[in-house]
N, C-alpha and C positions, 0 to 999 in steps of 0.2 A: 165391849168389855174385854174382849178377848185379845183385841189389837192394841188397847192402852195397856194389858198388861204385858206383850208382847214387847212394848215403845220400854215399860221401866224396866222390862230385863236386860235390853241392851245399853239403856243408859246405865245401868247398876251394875252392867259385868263388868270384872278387873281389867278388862282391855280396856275399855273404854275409860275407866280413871285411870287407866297408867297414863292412857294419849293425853288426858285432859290436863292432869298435872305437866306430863313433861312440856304438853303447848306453853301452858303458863308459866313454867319455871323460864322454858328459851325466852318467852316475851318478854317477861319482865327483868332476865339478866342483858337481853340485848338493850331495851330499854334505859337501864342502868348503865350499860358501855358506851352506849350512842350519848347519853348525858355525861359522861365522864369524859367524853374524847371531844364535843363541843365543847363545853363548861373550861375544859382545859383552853382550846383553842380561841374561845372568846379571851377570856383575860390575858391571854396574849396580847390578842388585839388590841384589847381597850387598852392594856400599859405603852404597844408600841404605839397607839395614836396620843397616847398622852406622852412620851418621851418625844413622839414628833413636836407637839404643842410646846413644849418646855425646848427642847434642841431650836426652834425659830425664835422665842424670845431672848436664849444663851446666846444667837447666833445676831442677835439683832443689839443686843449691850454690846457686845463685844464690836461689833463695825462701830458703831458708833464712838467705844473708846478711842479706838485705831485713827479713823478719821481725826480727833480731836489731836492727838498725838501728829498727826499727819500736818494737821495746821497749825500749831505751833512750833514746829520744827520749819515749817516754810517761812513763820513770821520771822523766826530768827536767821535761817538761812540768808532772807530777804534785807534784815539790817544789818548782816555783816558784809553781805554784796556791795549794801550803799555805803556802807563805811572801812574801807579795805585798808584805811590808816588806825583806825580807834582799833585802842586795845578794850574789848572786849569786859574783858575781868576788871576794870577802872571804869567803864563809860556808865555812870548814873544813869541813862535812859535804856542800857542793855538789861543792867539789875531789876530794871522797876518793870520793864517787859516779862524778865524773866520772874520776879517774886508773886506778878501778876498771876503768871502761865500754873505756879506754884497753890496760890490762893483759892484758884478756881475750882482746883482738882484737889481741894483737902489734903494737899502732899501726898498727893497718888502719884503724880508724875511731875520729874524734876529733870531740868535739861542741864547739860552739861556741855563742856569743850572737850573737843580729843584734838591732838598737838599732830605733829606730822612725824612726829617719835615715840609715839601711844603716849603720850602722855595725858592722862586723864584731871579733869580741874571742873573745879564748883567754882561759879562765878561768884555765890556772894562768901565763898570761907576766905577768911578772911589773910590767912596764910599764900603765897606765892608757890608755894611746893605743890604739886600732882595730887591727887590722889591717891593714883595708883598708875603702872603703866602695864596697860592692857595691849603692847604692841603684838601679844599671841593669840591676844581673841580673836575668834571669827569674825565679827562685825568688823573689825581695824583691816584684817585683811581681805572681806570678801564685802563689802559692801560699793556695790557697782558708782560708778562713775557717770550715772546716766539723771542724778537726781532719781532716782525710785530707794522706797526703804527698804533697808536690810534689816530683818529680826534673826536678833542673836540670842545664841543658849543662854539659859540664865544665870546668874551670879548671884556671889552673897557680898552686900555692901562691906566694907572693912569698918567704917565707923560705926554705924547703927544696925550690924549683924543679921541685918532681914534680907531675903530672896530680891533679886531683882532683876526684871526683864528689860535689855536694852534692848531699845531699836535707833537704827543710824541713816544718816542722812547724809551724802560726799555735798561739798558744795562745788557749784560749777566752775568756782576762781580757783584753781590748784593752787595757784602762790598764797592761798591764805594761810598766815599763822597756823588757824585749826582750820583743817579742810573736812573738818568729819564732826558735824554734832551727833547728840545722842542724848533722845530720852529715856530713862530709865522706868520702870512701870512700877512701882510697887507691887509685888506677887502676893502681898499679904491683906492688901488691901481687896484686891481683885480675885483673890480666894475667899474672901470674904463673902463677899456678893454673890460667887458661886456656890458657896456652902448652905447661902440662902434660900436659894434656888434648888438646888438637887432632891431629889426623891429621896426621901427616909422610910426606913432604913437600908442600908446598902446599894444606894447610888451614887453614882460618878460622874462629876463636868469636866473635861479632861479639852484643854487648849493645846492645839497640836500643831508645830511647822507644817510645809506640806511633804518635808521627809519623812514625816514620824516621829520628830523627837519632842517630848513632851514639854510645852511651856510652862502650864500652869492645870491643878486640879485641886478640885474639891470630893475629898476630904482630903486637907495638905497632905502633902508625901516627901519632903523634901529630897529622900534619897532619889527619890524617882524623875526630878527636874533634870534636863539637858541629856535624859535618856530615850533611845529611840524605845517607842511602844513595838510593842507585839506582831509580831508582821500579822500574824492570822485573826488577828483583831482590826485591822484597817485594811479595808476594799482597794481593792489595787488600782481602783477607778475615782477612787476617792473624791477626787477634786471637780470629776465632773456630775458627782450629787447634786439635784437640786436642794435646796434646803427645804429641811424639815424629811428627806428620805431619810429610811429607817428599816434596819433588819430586823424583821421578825420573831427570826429565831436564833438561840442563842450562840453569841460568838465568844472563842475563846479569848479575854482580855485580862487573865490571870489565873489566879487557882481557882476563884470560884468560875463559875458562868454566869453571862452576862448579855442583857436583851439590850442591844444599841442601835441606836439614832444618829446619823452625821449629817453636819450639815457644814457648805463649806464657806465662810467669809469673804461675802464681793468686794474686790477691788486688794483685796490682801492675801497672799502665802497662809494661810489658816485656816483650820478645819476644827471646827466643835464636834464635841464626841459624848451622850448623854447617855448615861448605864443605867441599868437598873437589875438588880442582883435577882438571877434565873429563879432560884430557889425562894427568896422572899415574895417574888410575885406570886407565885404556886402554891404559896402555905394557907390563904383564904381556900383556895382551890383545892387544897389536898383534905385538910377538913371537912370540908364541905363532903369532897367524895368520899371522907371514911363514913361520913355518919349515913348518905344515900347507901354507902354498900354495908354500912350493918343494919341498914332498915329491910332492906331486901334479906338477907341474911335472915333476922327476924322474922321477913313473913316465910321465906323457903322452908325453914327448920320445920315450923309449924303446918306447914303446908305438906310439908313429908313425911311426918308426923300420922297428920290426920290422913294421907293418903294410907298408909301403912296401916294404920288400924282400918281404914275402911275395907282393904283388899283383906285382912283377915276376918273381917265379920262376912265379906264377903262370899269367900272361903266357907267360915261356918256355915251362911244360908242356903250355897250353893251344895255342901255336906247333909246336910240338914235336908232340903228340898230333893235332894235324890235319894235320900231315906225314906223319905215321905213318898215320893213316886214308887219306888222299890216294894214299897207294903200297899200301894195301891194298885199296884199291876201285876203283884206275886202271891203266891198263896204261899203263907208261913210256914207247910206243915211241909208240901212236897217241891215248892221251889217253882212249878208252873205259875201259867199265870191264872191272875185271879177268873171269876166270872164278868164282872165286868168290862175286865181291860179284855179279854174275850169276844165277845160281844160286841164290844165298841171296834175292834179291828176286824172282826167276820163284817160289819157294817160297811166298815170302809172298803174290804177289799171288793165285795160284793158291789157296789158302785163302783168301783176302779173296772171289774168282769166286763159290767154291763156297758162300761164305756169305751173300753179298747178291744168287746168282743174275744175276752178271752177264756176258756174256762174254770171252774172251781167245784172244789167238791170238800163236803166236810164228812167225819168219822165221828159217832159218838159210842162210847165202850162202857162197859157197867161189868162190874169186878161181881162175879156170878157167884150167887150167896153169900154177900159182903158182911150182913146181919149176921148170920150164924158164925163169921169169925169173931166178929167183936162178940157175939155173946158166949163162944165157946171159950175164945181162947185170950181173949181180953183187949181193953181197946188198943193198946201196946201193941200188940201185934198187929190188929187193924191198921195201925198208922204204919208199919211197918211193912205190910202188905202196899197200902196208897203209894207209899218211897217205892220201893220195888217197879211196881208199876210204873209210875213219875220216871224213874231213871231210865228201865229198857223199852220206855215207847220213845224217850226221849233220843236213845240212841239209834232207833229207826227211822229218825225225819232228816228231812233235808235240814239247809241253811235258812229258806223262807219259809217254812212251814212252823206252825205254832202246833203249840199244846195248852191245854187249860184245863183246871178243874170247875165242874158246873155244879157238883153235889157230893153226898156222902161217898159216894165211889163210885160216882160217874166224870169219866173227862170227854173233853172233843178237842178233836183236829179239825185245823182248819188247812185245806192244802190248797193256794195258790195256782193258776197255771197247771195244774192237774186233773186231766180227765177222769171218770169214775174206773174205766178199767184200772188206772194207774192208780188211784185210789183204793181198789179190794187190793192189789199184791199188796201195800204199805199196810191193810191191815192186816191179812195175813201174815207179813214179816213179826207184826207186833203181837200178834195174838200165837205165833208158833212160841215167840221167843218168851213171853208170861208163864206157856205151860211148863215151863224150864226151870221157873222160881221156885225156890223153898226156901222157906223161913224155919227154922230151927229154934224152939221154944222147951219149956220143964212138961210139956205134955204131947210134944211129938212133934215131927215134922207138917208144915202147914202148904201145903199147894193148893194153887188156883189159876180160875180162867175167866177167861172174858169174852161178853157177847159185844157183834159190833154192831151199830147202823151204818149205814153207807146213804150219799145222797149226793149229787150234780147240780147246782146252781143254773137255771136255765133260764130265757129273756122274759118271762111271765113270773118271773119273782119279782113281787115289786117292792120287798124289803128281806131282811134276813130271816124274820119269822118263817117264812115259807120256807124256809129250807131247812133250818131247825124241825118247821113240823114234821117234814119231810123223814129226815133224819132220826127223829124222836121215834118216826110210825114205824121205820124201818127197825131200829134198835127192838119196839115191843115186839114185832114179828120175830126179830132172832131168838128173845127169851122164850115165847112161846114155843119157840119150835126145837127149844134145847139149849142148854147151856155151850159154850163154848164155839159159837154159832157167827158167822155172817152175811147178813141179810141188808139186799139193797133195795131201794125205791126210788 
């Protein structure tokens, strides 16, 4: 019983809930940070392996337009090779190849002649005149000589006012009329297809030379065609990405931030670029964590809440239980201790004597004709008298020696480590220093003395009583033999 109650005062002292709360509070907010710094960095992941997944199929239309563009620009190359007298813009069999090339592709892409003076011409308009002379495009002046395509910065048609991306072809006969075909891409068309594609909200498909400058994106941007992108937004390694690699984290590719994918087109100058806007990734995720960290919030409040009240009832009990101790080991009147708490530590010490062989000796004193003050002089004074006493025996003991009351005006000393000689001076000191009191009363001054017993602790005690009795027999011999008297046994 005594060790169970032992076990819930440690569990129930304020140390022990301050530890228990602050444990819980760290665990459950590291808890909460360690799920907020994952949770973050999964959806990362899972957007970058979805913008990879999305960047190889962008990446995989697109060659395939290229390529298609690639071979009909070689069919035509190939009939103006075999026919290096036909004019071109007249040959019925050039028209019905080309109106095919036209049919196939929904009027996505439409070939054209370029002159050996930029002069630009639609083979089936029906006009003799150019269309335009693009002798200062890039494609007219940089498109090699080697039969490989050249993709040029985009334009905007003059007739039908839509974007368009040429790419050009030299043919290998320089004496031809046109030495430079070109088909033109519809940018509008092929934004299309990318806008279908792209992640919503606030993603980006973004067709790029391999300088950087933008072909084609979705969401259109027209302003932003034939402009180099953002150096800090394309890897300076760009082209040798395999497809479908992909940055992680976010790269600067305008004002907002942005989680990208590049992936670079085989067999073509092009590189796909697939965005996805930093911040909209992160709004499932930032949700999520407000509502995990006001749940915590939630329980901590309450949790420190009930900690705080429990360390003040605590408080009370621990207030409360040393009051209780306090009137169970003190006597109310003169502030010694009680007879029990007395008794209970003569017992103890007495075992501790007998075990480390050291000595002990107890004093018991009886305030001589204690009766006739209470009945002379009233119990007011009696009690007054007991204080008295209480205080100057109390200033003649050591730091380990006790005092106690055991009756009407009898108290004992217990002294510790004290032989009996050493034991009479300490009652002497107490019994010189008694006859010294006076109490001052409406019927005269009140003096008194005390007889003592004296008594030694020795290996044939084999509990406290013997020495009590001891003590007890010695005290009656001091009264008999006089008041103010000490007498040992």
């Amino acid at each position: 019983m005594v060790k169970t109650s032992r076990h819930l005062e440690e569990w129930a002292s304020p140390r022990t809930v301050i530890t228990l709360t602050m444990l819980f509070v760290v665990v459950l907010w590291a808890a909460v940070g360690f799920w907020v710094v994952s949770a973050r960095h999964e959806r990362v992941l899972t957007t970058s392996e979805s913008l990879q997944r999305m960047n190889h199929a962008v990446e995989d239309q697109t060659r395939r337009q290229f390529r298609l563009v690639n071979v009909f620009l070689a069919a035509c190359a190939n009939w103006l090779e075999a026919n290096p007298d036909r004019d071109p813009r007249s040959a019925p069999a050039f028209q019905r190849l080309i109106r095919g090339f036209r049919d196939r592709t929904g009027e996505a892409i439409d070939i054209r002649l370029l002159a050996a003076d930029g002069g630009l011409f639609d083979v089936e308009a029906a006009a003799a005149d150019p269309l335009a002379n693009v002798a200062d495009s890039d494609y007219f002046k940089n498109t090699p000589p080697s039969g490989q395509l050249f993709i040029g910065s985009p334009t905007r048609a003059r007739l039908e006012g839509h974007s368009e991306l040429p790419v050009a072809l030299r043919l290998s006969t320089s004496e031809h009329a046109f030495p430079i075909l070109v088909a033109a891409i519809d940018l509008g068309k092929l934004t299309a297809v990318y806008e279908r594609q792209r992640r919503k909200p606030g993603g980006v498909i973004t067709l790029l030379r391999s300088d950087g400058m933008i072909l084609a994106r979705a969401p259109d941007a027209p302003q932003l065609l034939g402009q180099p992108i953002s150096g800090a937004a394309l890897p300076a390694n760009a082209l040798a990405l395999q497809p479908g690699d992909a940055l992680p984290e976010p790269a600067a590719g305008g004002e907002r931030r942005q989680i990208t994918s590049y992936s670079p087109v085989p067999d073509f100058p092009l590189l796909v670029m697939v965005s996805a806007d930093y911040d909209d990734v992160l709004e499932p995720w930032l949700r999520q964590s407000l509502w995990v960290i006001l749940l915590a919030v939630g329980v901590t409040v309450p949790l420190a809440v009930v900690a705080f009240r429990s360390l003040q009832l605590l408080r009370a009990l621990a207030s409360r239980d040393a009051a209780l101790q306090h009137l169970a080991t003190t006597d109310r009147l003169t502030g010694v201790s009680s007879r029990q708490h007395f008794v209970a530590t003569l017992e103890e010490q007495l075992q501790r004597a007998n075990r480390e062989q050291m000595p002990l000796s107890v004093l018991l004193f009886d305030i001589d004709f204690f009766k006739r003050i209470n009945d002379g002089y009233g119990h007011a004074v009696g009690d007054q008298a007991l204080i008295a006493f209480a205080e100057v025996a109390s200033d003649c003991l050591r730091e380990m020696d006790l005092i106690g009351r055991l009756g009407a005006g009898d108290f004992a000393m217990l002294l510790p480590a004290t032989r009996i000689d050493e034991a009479i001076g300490i009652a002497e000191r107490v019994r010189a220093a008694i006859a010294n009191v006076s109490i001052v009363t409406e019927n005269g001054t009140v003096q008194f003395t005390v007889s003592v017993g004296a008594s030694e602790a020795n290996a044939s005690d084999s509990s406290f009583d013997s020495v009590l009795k001891r003590a007890t027999a010695a005290l009656q011999g001091a009264r008999s033999g006089g008041p103010d008297h000490v007498l040992v046994i």
